[in-house]
KOLMAR-69976 format. One record per residue: x, y negated, z negated of N, C-alpha, C, O, CB in turn. Coordinates in steps of 0.1 Angstrom, whole numbers, plus 2048, in hexadecimal, padded with zeros to 3 digits. Each point is the difference from the previous one (the first is absolute). Glycine has a CB too. Example, Ala and Ser with C-alpha at 12.3 -4.5 7.8 and 13.67 -1.06 7.14 Angstrom:
residues 2
8848397B27F77F48008097F480080A8007F97E380C7FB80F7E98138097F58007F87F57F88057F57FF807811817
This chain:
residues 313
139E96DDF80580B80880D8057FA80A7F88007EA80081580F8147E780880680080A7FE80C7FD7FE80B7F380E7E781D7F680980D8018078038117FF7FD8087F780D7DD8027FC81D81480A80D80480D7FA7FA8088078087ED8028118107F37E38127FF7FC8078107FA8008077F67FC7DB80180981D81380980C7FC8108007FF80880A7FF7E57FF80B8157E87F680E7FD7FD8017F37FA7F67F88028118158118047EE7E68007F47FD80C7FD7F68068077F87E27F880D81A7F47FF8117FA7FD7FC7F87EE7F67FA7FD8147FC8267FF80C7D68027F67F680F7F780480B8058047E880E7E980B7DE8118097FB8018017F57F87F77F87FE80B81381480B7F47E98007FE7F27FF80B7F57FC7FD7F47FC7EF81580B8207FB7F88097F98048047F07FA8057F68028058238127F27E980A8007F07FA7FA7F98078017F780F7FE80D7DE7FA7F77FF7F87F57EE80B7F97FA80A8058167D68087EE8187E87F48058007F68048047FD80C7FF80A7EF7F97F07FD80E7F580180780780980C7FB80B8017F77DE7F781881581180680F80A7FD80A7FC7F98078078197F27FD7F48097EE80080D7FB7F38057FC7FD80B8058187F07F47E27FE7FF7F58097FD7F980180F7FC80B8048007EE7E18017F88247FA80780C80380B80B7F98088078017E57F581681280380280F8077FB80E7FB7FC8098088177EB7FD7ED80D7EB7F68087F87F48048087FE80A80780B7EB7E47EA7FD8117F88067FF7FF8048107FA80B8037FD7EA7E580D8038227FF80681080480A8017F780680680C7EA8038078177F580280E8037FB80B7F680280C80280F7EA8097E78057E97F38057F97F380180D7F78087FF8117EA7E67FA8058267F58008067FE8068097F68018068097F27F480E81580980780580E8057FB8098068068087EE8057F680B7E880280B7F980680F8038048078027F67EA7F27FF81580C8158108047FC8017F07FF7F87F780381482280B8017E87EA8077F17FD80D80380380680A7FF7ED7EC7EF8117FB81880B7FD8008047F17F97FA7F580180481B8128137F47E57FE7F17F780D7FB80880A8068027E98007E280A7E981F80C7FA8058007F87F47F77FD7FA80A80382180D7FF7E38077F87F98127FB80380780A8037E38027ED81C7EA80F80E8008068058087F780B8058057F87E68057FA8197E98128097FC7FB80F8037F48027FD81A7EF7EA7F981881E7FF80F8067FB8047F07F58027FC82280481B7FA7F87E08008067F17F47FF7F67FB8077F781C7F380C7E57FA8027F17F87F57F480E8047FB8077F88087D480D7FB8268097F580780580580B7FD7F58067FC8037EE8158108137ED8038128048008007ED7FC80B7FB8187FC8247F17ED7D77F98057F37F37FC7FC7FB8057F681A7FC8027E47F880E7F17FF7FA7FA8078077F78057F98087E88007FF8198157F980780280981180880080580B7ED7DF7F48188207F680780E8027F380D80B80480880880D7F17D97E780681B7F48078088058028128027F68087E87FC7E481981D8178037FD80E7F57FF80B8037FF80C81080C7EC7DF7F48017F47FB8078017F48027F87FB8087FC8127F08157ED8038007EF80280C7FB80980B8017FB7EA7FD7EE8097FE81F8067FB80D8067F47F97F97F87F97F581281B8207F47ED80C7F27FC8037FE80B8058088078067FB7E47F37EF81880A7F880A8047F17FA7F87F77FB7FB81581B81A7F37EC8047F47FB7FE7F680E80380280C80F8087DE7E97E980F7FE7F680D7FE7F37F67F88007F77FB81281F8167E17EF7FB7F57FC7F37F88078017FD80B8178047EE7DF7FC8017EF7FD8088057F08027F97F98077EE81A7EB8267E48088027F78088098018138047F88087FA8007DB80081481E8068008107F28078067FA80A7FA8247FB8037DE7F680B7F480580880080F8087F98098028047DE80181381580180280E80B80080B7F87FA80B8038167EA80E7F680A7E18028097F97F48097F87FC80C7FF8197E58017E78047FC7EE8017FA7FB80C80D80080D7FE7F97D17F780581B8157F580980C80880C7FE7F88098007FF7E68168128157E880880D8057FF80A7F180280C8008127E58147E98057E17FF8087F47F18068017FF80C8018137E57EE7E48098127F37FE8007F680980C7F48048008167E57F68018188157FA80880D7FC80C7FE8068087F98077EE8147E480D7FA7FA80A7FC7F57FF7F37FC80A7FA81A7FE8117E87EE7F37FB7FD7F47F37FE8027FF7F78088148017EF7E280C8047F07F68027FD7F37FA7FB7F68047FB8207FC8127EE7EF7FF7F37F580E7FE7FE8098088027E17FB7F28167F080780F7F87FE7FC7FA7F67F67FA8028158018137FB8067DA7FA7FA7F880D7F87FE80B8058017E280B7F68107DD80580A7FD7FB8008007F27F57FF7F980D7F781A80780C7E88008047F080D7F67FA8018017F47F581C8108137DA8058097F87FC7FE7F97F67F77F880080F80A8118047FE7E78017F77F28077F78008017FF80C7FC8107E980B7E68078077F58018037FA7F37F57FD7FA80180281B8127FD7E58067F37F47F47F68087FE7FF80C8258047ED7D97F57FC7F57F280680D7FA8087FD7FC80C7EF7FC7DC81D80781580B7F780880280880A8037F78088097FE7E77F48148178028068117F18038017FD80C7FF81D8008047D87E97FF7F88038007FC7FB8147F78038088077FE7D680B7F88237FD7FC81280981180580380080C8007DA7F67FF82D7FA80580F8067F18028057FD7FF80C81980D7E17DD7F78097F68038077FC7FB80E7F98088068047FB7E78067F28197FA7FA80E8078088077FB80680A8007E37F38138167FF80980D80A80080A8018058068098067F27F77F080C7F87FB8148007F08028067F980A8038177FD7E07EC7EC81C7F08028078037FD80B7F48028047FD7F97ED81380281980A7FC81080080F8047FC80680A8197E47F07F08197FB80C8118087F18077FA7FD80880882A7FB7F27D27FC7FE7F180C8017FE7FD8108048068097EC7F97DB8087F481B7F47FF80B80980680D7F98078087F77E17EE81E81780B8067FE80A8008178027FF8098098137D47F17F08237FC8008108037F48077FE80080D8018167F37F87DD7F88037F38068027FB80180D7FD80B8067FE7ED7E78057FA8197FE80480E80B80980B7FA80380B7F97E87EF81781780480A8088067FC80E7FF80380880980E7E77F27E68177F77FD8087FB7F180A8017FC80C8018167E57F67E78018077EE7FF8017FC8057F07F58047FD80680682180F7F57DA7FB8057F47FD7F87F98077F580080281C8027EB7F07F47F77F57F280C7FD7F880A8077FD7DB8057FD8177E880480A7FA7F57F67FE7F57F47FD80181F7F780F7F780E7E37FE7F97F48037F87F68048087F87F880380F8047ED7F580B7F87F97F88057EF7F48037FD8147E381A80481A7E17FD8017F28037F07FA80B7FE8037FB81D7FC7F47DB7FA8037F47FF7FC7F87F77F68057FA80C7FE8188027F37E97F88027F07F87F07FF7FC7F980A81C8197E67E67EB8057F17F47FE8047F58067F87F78037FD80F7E681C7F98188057F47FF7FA7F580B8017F48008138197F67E77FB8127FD7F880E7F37F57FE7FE7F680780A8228087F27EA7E87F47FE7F97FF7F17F87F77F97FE80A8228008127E47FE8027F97F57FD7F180980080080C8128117E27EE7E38087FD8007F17F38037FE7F87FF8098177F17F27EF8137FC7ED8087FD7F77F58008047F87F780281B7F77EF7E98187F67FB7FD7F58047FD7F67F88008157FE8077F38157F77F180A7FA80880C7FE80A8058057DD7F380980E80A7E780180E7FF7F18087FE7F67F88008228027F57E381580980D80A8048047FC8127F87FE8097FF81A7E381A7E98138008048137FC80A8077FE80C7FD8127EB8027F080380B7FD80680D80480180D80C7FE8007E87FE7F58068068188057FE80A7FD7F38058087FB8087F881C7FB7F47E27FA7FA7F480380A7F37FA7FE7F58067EA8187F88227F47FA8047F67F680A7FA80A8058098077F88027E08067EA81B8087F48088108097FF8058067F77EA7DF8008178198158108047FD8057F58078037FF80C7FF81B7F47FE7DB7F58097EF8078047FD7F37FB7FF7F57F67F582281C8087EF80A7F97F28098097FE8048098077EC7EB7EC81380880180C8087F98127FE8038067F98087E48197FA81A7F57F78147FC80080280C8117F88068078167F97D17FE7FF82680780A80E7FE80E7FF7FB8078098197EB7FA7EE8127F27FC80B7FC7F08058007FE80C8038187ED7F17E280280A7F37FF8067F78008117F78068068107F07E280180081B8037FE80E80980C80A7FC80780A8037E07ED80B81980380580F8097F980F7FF8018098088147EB7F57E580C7F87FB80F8017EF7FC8067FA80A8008188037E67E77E981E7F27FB8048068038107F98078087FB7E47E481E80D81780480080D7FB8108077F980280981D7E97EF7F181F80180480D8037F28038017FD80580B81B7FF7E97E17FC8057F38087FD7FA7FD8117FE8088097FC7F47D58067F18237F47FE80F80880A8087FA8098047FD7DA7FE81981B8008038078087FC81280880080580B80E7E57E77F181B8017F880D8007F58018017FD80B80480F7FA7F37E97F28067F08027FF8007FA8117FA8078087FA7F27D78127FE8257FC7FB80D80680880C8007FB80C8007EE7E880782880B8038098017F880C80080480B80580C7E87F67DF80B7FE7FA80D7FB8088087F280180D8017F77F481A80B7F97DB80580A7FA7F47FA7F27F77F780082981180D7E47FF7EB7F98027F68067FE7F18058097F97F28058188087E57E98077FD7F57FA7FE7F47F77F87FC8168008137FC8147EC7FC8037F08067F77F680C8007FE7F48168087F77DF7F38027F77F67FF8057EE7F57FF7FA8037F181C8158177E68008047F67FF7FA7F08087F78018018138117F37F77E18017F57F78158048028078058097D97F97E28237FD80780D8087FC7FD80B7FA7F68027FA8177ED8037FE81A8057FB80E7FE80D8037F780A7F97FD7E780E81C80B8077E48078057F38008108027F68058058037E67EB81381D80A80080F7FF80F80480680A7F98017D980B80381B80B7FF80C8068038047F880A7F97FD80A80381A7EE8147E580580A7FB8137FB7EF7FC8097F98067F18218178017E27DF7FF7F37FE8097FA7FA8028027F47ED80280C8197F380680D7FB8007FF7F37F58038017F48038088277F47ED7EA7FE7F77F67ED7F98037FD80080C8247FA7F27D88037FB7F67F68007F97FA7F08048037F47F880B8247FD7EB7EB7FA7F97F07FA8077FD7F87FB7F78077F38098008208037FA80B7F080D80B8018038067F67DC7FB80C82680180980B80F7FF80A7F87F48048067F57FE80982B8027E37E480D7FB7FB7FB8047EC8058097F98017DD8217EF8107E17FD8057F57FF80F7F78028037F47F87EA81580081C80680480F7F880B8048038038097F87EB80080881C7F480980C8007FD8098007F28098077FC7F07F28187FF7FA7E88097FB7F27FB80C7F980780A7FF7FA7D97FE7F281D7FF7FA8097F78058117FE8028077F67EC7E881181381480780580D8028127FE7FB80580A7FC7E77FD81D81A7F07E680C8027FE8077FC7F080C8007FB7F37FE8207F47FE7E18028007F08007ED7FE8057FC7F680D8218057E97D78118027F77FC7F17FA7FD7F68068008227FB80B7EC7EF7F37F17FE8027FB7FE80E8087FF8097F77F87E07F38088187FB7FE80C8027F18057FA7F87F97F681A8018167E88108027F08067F47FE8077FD80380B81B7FC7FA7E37FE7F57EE7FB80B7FE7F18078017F77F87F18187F580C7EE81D8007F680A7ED7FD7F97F58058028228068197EE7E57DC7F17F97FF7FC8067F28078067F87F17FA8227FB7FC7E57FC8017F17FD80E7FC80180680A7F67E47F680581F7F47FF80E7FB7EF7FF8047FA80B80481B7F97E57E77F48177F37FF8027FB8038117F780680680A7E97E480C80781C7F980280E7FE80A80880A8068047FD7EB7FB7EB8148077FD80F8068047FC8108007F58047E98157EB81B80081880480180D80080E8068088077FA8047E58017EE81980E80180B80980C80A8068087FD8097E87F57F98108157FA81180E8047F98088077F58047FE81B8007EA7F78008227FA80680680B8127FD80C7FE8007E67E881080882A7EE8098057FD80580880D7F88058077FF7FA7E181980481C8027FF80D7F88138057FB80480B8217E57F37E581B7FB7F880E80B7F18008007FA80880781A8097F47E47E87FC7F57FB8047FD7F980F7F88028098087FE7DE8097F58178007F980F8048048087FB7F980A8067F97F080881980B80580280C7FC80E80080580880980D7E77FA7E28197F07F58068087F37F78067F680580481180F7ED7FA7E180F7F57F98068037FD8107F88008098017F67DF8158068188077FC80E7FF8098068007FF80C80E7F37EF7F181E80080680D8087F37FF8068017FE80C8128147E67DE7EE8097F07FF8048017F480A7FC80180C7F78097DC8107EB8147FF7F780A8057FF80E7FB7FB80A8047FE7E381180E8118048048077FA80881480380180C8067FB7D67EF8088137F680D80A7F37FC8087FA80580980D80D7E47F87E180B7F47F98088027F78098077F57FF7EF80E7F080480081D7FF7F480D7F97F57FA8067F68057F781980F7FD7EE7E67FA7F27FB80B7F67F77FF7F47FD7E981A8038247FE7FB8097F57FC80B7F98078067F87F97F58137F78087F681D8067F78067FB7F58067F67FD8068158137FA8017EA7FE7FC7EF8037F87F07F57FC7F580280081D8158087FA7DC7FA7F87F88087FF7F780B8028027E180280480F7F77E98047F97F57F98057F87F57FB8008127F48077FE81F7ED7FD8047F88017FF7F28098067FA7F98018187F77F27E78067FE7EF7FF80E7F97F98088067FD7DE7F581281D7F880080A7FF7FC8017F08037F77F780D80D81E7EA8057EB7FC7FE7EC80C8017F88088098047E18057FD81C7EB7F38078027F67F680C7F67F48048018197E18028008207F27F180A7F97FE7FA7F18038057F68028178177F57D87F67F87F57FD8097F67F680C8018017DD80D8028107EB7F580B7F47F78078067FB7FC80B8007F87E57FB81780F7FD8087FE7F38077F57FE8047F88087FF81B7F97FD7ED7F380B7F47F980E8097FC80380C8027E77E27F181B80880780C8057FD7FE8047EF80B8067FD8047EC8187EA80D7E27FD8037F97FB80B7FB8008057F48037EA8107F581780C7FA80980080A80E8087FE80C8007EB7E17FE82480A80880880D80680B8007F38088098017F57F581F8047FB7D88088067F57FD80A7F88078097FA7FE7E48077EB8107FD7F88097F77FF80D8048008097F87F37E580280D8158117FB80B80681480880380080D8007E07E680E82E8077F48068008008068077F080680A7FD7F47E681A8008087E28048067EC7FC80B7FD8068087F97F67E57FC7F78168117F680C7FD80B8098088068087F87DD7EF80882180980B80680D80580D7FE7FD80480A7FA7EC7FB8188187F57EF80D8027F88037FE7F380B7FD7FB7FA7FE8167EC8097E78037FF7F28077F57F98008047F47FE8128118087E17FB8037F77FB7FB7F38057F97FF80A81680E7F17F57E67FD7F67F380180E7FA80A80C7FD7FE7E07FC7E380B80882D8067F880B7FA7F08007F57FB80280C81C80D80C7E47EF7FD7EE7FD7FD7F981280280480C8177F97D87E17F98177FB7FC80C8067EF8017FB7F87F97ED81B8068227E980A80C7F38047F67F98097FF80580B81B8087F57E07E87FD7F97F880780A7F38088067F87F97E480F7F68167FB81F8077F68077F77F78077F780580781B80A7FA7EE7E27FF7FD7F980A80B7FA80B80A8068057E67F67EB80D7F88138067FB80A80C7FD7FB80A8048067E47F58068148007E980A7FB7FE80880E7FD80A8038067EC7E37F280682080080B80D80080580580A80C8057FF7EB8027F28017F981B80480680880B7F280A80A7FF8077DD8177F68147E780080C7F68078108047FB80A8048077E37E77F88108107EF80D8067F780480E80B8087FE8097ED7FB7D980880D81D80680D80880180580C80080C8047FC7F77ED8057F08167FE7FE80F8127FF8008078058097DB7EC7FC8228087EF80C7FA80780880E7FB80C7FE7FE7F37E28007FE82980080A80B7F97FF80C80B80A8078047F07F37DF7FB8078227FA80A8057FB7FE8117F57FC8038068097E380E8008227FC7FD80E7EE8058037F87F780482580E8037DE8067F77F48068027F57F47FA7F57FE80481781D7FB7F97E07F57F67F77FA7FE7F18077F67F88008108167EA8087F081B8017F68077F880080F7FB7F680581A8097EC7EB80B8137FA80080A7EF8037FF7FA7FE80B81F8087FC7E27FD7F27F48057FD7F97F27F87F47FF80081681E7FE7FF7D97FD7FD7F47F97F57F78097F77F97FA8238097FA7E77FD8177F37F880B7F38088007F57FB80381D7FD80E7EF8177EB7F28087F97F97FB7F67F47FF8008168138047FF7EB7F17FA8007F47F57FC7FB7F88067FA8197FB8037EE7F08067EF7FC8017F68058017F67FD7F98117F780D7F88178077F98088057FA8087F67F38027FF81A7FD8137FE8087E47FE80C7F57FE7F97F38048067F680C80B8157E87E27F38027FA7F67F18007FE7F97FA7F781E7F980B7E48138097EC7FB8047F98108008088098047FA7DE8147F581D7E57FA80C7FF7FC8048117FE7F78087F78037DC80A81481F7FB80180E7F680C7FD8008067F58157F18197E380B7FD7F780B7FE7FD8038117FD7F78077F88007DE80C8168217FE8028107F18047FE7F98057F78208048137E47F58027E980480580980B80C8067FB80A7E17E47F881A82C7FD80380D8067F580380C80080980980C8007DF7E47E98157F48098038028068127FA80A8037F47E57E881980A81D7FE80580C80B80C8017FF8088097F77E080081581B7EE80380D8027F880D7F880180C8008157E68057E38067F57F880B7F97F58048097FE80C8018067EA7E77F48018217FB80280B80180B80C7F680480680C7E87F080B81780A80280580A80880E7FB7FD80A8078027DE80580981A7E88028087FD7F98077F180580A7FA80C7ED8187E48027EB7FA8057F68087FA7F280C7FE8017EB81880F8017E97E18077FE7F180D8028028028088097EB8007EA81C7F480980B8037FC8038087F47FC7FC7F68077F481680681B7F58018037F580D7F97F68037F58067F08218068107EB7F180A7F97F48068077F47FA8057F77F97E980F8188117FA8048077F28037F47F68077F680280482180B7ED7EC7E47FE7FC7FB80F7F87F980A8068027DF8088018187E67F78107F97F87FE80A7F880B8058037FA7E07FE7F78227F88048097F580380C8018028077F67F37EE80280D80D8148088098098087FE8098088088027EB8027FB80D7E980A80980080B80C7F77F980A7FF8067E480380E8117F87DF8097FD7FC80B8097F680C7FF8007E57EF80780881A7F180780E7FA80980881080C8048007DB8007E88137FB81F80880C80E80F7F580580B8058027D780880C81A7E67F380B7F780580E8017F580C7FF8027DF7F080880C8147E98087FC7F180B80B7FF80C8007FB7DE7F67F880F81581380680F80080C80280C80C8048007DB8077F88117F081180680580D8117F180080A8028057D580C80D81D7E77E680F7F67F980B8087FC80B8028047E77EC7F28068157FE8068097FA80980880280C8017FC7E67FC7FE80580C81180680C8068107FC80B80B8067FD7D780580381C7EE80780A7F580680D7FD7F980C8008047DF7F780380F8057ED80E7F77F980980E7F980C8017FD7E57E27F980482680880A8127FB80880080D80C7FC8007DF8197F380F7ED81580980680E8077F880580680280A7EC80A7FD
């Protein structure tokens, strides 16, 4: 069944996935409104005076309900350093706490980690979520917290494209786009799933709209394998020159653990990214039909451009 929503909150909305799903929602007619704490962050990413800014930190509850009021959907869209990754249990407190204050659907945007460590593949919604470091554990914490709420949580691969701050494919076209070589996490060989971000959060904007998606656990398609061998190649072709491809394992990454706070913190991941993954999308395909997908030989040329475009300005 189709949803009436005729309003709805982004929060967290400054980062990528914010940004393109406020897009495609008010592509849908949706009005939006985006919470995020800095005023300045919101009023330059989303300059559009169709788009409703309220600054509000979603770790205060009172504050959250008061950004959010009036709202049918509440998407959480919060991002985090792996190291402030127990922030999620506390920003899922102040949802549930201002959904019911509200009566409006929640959503969480949320990624595979919950999932980890892998023991089959491709995943799914069926696959075990027991074990894992803190970092695994806190974002599984946050998620029950919301599903056991009725909300609806979207399990993303890592994703890549415009507003993408750092991940194990943006970080490599990063290098590429800026004239270095590519740092790749694991072997040139090893294939793993990207998901590209306005592909996916045109799927969240559909999911969004359906009563059958709350209260559950959504996997989400990547737009299918690559290696890193294969995002260099496709990387050379469009920036015309031979983009070298920097194979890191564990031990490297350790080496640059001690130099680099972000690496250090991201260092209890790495095992994770050392193993191939593959998502079974089949029950969102179910419900919202094939997915469409834009192909790596386009969604990585547009990322390459839109770097580019960035490091001019």
């Amino acid at each position: 069944m189709t949803l009436a929503i005729t309003k709805a909150a982004i929060v967290g909305a400054t980062g990528a996935t914010g940004i393109a799903l406020a897009a495609e929602l008010a592509a849908a007619g949706i009005a939006v409104r985006v919470v995020a704490r800095r005023a300045e962050t919101l009023a330059r990413l989303f300059p559009a005076v169709a788009i409703e800014k309220t600054p509000a930190d979603a770790r205060d509850a009172a504050a959250l309900a008061r950004a959010v009021s009036g709202c049918e959907l509440v998407v959480d869209c919060i991002g985090v350093p792996a190291g402030a990754m127990r922030e999620h249990a506390v920003t899922a407190v102040s949802f549930v706490a201002a959904a019911k204050g509200t009566g409006a659907r929640l959503l969480q945007v949320s990624s595979y980690w919950a999932y980890l460590p892998l023991q089959r593949l491709p995943l799914d919604e069926t696959h075990p979520r027991t074990g894992g470091n803190f970092y695994i554990q806190a974002r599984r914490a946050a998620e029950d917290i919301l599903e056991g709420a009725g909300a609806a949580i979207v399990h993303l691969p890592d994703f890549f494209g415009p507003y993408v701050g750092a991940s194990s494919l943006q970080q490599p076209l990063t290098d590429a786009a800026n004239g270095r070589a590519m740092n790749w996490i694991g072997a040139p060989s090893l294939a793993r799933e990207y998901a590209f971000v306005p592909d996916a959060m045109r799927l969240v904007a559909a999911l969004a709209r359906r009563n059958e998606a709350y209260g559950q656990r959504w996997i989400f398609p990547g737009n299918g394998p690559l290696t890193g061998a294969e995002a260099a190649a496709i990387a050379s072709r469009h920036l015309g020159r031979k983009v070298k491809l920097r194979s890191a394992g564990l031990l490297l990454m350790r080496i640059a653990s001690l130099f680099k706070r972000d690496a250090r913190e991201f260092l209890p991941m790495v095992p994770h990214y050392l193993t191939p993954i593959r998502y079974d999308a089949a029950k969102l395909a179910r419900l919202l039909g094939p997915p469409q997908m834009t192909p790596y030989e386009q969604a990585i040329p547009a990322t390459l451009d839109w770097l580019r475009q960035q490091a001019r300005a």
